[in-house]
N, C-alpha and C positions, 0 to 999 in steps of 0.2 A: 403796236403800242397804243397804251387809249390815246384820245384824242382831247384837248382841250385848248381853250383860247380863253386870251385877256376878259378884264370884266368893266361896265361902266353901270349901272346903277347896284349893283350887287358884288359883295368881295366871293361868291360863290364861283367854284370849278366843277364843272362840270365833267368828269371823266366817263365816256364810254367805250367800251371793246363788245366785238359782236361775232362768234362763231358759228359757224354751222354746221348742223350734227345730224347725226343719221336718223331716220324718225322715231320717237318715241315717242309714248305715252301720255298726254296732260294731263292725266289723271295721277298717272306714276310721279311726275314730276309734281306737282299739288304735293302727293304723299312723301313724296322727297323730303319734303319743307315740313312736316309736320314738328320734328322734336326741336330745332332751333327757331321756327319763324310761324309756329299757330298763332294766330291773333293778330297777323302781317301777311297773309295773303290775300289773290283775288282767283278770280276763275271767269273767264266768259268763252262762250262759242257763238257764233251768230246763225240767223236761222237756218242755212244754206249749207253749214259745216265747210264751211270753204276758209275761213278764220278761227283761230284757234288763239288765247290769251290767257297766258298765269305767269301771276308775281310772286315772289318769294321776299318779304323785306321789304322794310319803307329808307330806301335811298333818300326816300323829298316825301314833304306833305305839304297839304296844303287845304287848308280847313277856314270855316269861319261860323261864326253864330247870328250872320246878318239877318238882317226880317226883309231890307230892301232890296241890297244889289249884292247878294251873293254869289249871284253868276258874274257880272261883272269884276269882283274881285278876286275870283278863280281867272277868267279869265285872263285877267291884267296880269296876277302874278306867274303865271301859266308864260305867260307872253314876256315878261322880265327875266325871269329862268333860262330860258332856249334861249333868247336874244341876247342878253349881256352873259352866260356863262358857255351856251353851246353853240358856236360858231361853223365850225365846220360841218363838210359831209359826210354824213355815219351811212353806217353800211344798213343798220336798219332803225327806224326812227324809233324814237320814245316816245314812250305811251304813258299817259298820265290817264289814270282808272278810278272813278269815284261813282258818289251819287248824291242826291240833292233830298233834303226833308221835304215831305208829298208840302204841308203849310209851317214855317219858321213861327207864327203868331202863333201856336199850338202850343200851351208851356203845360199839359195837363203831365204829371209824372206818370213816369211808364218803362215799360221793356226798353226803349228805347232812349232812357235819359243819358245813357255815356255816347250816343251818336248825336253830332252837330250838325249845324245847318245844311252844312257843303263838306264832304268830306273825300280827299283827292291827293292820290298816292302812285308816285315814283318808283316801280319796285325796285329793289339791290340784284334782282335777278329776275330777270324777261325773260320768257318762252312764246315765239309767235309764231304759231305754225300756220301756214297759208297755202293753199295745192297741196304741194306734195312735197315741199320743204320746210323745212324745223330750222329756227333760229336762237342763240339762248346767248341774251345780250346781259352784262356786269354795267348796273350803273351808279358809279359813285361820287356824289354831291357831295362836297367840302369845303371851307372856307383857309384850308391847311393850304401853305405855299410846296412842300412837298408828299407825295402821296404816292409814290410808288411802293414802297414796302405795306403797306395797305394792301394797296391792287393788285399785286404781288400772292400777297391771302386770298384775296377774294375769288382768281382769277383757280386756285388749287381747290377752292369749294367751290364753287363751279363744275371743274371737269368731276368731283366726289359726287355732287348732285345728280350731274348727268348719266354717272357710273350708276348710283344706287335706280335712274327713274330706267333708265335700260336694263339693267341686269336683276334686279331685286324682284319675287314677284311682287305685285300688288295684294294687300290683305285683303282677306276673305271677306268680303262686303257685310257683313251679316245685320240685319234690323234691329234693333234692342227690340223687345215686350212694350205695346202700347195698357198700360194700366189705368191712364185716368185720361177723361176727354172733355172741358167744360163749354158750354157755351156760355162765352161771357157775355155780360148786359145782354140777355135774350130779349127780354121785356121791354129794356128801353128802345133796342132796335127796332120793337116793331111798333112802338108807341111812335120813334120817331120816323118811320116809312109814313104812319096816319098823321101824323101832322104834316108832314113836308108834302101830302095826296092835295090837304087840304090847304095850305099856301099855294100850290100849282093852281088848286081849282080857281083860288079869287085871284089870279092874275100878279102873285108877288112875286115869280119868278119861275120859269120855264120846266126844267128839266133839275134834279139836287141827285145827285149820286151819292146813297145811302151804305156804308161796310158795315160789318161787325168783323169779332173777330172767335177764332178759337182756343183755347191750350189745352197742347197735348204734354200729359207726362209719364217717361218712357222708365224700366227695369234700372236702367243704366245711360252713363253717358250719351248722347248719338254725335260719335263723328262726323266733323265738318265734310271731311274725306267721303266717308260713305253716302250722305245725305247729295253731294253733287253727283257722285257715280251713279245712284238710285236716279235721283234726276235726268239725267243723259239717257237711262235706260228708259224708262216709263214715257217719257216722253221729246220724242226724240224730232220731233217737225217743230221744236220751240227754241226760241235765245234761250241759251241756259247760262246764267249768273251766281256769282259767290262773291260776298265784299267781306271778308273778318276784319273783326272790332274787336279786339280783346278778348274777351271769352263765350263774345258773341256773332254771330255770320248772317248774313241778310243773304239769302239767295232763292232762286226760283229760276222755274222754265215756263216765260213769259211769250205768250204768243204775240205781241203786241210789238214794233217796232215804232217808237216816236217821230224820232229823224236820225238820216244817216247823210254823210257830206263826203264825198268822195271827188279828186280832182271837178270840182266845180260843181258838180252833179247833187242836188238836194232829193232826198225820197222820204216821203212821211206816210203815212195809213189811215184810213179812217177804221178804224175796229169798235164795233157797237152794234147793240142786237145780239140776242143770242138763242137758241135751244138745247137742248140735248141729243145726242147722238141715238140715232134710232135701234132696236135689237137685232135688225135684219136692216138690207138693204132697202127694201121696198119702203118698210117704216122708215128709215133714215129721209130716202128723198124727199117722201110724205112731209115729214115734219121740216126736211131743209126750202120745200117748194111753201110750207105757210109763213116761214121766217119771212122769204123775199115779198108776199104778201100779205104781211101784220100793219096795220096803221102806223101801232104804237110802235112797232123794233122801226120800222120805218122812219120816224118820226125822231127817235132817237138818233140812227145815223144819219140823218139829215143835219143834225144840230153839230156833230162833229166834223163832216165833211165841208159844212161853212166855216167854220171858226179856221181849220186847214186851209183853206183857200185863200180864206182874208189873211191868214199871215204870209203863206206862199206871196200874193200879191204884194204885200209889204217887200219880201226880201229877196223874191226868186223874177226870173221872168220866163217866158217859153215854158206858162203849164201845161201840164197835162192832166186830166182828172176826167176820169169814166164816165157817164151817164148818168150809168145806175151801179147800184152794187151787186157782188157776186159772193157765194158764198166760200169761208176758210171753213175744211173739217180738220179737228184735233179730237185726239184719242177722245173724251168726253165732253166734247159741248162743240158745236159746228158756229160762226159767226156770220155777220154781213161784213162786209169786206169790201174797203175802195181803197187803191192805190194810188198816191196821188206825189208829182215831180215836176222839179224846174229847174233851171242855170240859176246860182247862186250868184246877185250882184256882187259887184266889183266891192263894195266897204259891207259887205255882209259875212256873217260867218256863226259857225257850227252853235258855239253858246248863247250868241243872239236871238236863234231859231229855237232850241231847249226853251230860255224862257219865255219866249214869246205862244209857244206850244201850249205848257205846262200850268192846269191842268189842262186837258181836252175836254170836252163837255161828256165825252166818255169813264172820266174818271175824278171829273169838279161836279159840272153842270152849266144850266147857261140860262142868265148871265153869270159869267164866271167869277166875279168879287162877292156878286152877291149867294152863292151858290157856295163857296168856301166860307163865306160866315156863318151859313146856316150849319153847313158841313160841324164846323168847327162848335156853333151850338148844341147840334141834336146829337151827335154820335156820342159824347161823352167818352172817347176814347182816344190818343193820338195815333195815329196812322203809321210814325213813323218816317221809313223810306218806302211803307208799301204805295203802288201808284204812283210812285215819284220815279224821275230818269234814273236811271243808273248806265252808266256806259264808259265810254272812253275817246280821247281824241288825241294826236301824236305831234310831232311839232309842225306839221309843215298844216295842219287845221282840219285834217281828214278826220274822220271817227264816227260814232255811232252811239246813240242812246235808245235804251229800251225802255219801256213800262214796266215797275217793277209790280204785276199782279201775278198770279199762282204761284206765291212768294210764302214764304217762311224765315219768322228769326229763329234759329235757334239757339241756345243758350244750356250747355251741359245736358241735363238730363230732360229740361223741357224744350217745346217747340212753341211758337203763337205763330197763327194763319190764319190770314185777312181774304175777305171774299166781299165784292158789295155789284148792287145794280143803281140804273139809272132807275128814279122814282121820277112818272109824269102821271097828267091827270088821271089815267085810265087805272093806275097801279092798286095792288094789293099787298097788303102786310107778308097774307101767309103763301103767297104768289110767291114775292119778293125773297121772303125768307128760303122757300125751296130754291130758288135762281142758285142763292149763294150756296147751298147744301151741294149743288152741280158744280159750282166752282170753287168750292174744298177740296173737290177728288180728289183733283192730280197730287196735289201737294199732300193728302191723305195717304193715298197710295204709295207714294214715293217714302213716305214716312212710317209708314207700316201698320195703318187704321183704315176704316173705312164708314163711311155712312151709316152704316149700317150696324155700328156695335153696339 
């Protein structure tokens, strides 16, 4: 039977039921959901493919348009939810799946104006697949004194879902036609890399991480569906994510992990510095042995790997953090790379460390308020959720947020994709500008363009 118990700050019930099914497909099960719940689902795998997560349906949300403490008020209501509606022990926890806007002070219109500050959803249908077991949990939020002839329905679309993600095949992944590719604010982007060279040089401020962005527009439609499948494919050593908003999907396969909280256990990254992957081996190492001895990539993961530390410091104890850095290769662009872990004190927890993270001087700058307003000056564009967490945590505080970069919204027949570097004193416009031209690929690729059109 589901499970539910009394309420005290909330008249909400919390009903869950959780079966386990033989393994199928997330991607089948995504495409399951397409004709009743597009514009209500999510999608994540983690870098490791050991966790697997899609929702079908918003059971719960939980949103807000704050500029100040919009973690904190996810958080709290996250925490009134489970605590005054879900009392009991479920057989597999609830996952509340969102993400957070990269800066709230950003009111510039955009692709992005029907997405809010914090936006954080409950699905009506869980898929968690972990090892080598598949779970597909019904969760249904109501403030209704009875609810079984509901659950009842839900519980019979359910096992329909399950029937169509097993049995059904998957459609034919196919790319629509890339027909038009703009680069937007070309000009301002690199006016503003020369101005923000020349703020670094008089001492206003360190390091300013500079994006632009792209639109791509395709023959037809592109599939939320196909665009994660394409993703999973192309590049497959990365978090891959999907958040749908109505008629539009923020997703990517992000190398980047923020922080992850697991029974007590804190892990964050330093990711910064970059190259391109060599055409041979020989070149590869070549160019991965000048990464580890560049001043400037240097220089830059220096400034991330502190800023990690100082908050670890604040909230973890018993770190751990490398030396030096070592390098990550992904299909096209190799990083510096420091992994860095602690015990998570006793009053600390998972959203405390998100905002405390966010940006990283890998994807703000540093100092970091001052680094965001400049951001928020010279780009002339809003960001978005690009570079902003995206992730999830469950009720017992566990969970995991990525960086959302090698990222794409897309939006019916178009896409937009954000690529940006760290600008310090040594940088160049048209330096700068190729960096991001290397960090379009993936998300080129995966979309069906390339550099090179």
């Amino acid at each position: 039977m589901p499970k539910t118990t009394g309420q005290k700050k909330t008249t909400l019930r919390f009903y869950t039921e959780t079966i386990e099914v033989s393994r199928l497909s997330a991607h089948a099960f995504f495409e399951a959901g397409e004709e009743k719940y597009k514009g209500k689902r999510f999608f994540w795998q983690n870098k490791e493919k050991t966790l697997t997560l899609v929702g079908l349906g918003h059971a719960h949300t939980i949103t807000n348009n704050l500029e100040e403490d919009r973690y904190g008020d996810v958080a709290a209501k996250w925490k009134e939810l489970r605590e005054a509606s879900l009392k009991e022990q479920v057989d597999v926890s609830p996952i509340l799946f969102g993400g957070f806007a990269f800066d709230p002070k950003n009111k510039i219109s955009s692709e992005w104006d029907s997405f809010p500050s914090a936006f954080f959803v409950v699905a009506t249908f869980q898929l968690v697949i972990r090892h080598d077991q598949a779970f597909v949990s019904i969760h249904y939020i109501t403030d209704e004194e009875e609810s079984s002839k509901t659950f009842e329905h839900l519980r019979v679309e359910r096992d329909a879902l399950v029937h169509t993600a097993q049995v059904k095949e998957l459609h034919v992944h196919e790319k629509p036609a890339l027909v038009e590719r703009e680069d937007r604010l070309k000009e301002q982007y690199l006016f503003a890399v020369e101005d923000v060279t020349k703020r670094i040089r008089e001492d206003e401020v360190n390091k300013v991480v500079i994006a632009r962005s792209l639109k791509l527009t395709f023959n037809e439609a592109f599939s939320p569906a196909t665009a994660i499948y394409h993703a999973s494919m192309e590049q497959p050593e990365s978090y891959l994510f999907g958040l749908e908003n109505e008629e539009k999907m923020f997703f990517g396969a992000t190398p980047e992990r923020l922080v992850k909280v697991e029974n007590g256990n804190a892990q964050s990254a330093g990711l910064a510095g970059s190259v391109r992957r060599g055409h041979n081996s020989v070149e590869d190492k070549a160019l991965g042995d000048s990464l580890l001895a560049d001043p400037k990539n240097l220089g830059e993961h220096k400034y991330v790997v502190e800023m990690i530390r100082k908050v670890f410091t604040q909230y973890c104890k018993d770190l751990k953090i490398p030396s030096s850095p070592k390098l990550m290769k992904i299909r096209d662009i190799q990083h510096l790379f420091t992994p860095i872990e602690g015990q998570l004190k006793k009053d600390s927890s998972l959203f405390e460390l998100v905002q405390a993270l966010h940006p990283t001087p890998a994807l703000g700058g540093e100092p970091r308020q001052d680094a965001i307003k400049i951001i928020r000056e010279s780009e002339q564009m809003n960001r978005g959720y690009y570079a902003a967490p995206i992730g999830w945590i469950n009720t017992e505080g566990d969970g995991e947020f990525a960086v959302g970069i090698r990222s794409a919204l897309v939006e019916n027949e178009h896409a937009y994709l954000y690529a940006g570097g760290g600008i310090v004193a040594e940088s160049s416009s048209i330096e700068e500008f190729e960096e991001t031209r290397v960090k379009f690929r993936p998300m080129l690729r995966t979309l069906g363009g390339n550099m090179n059109d």
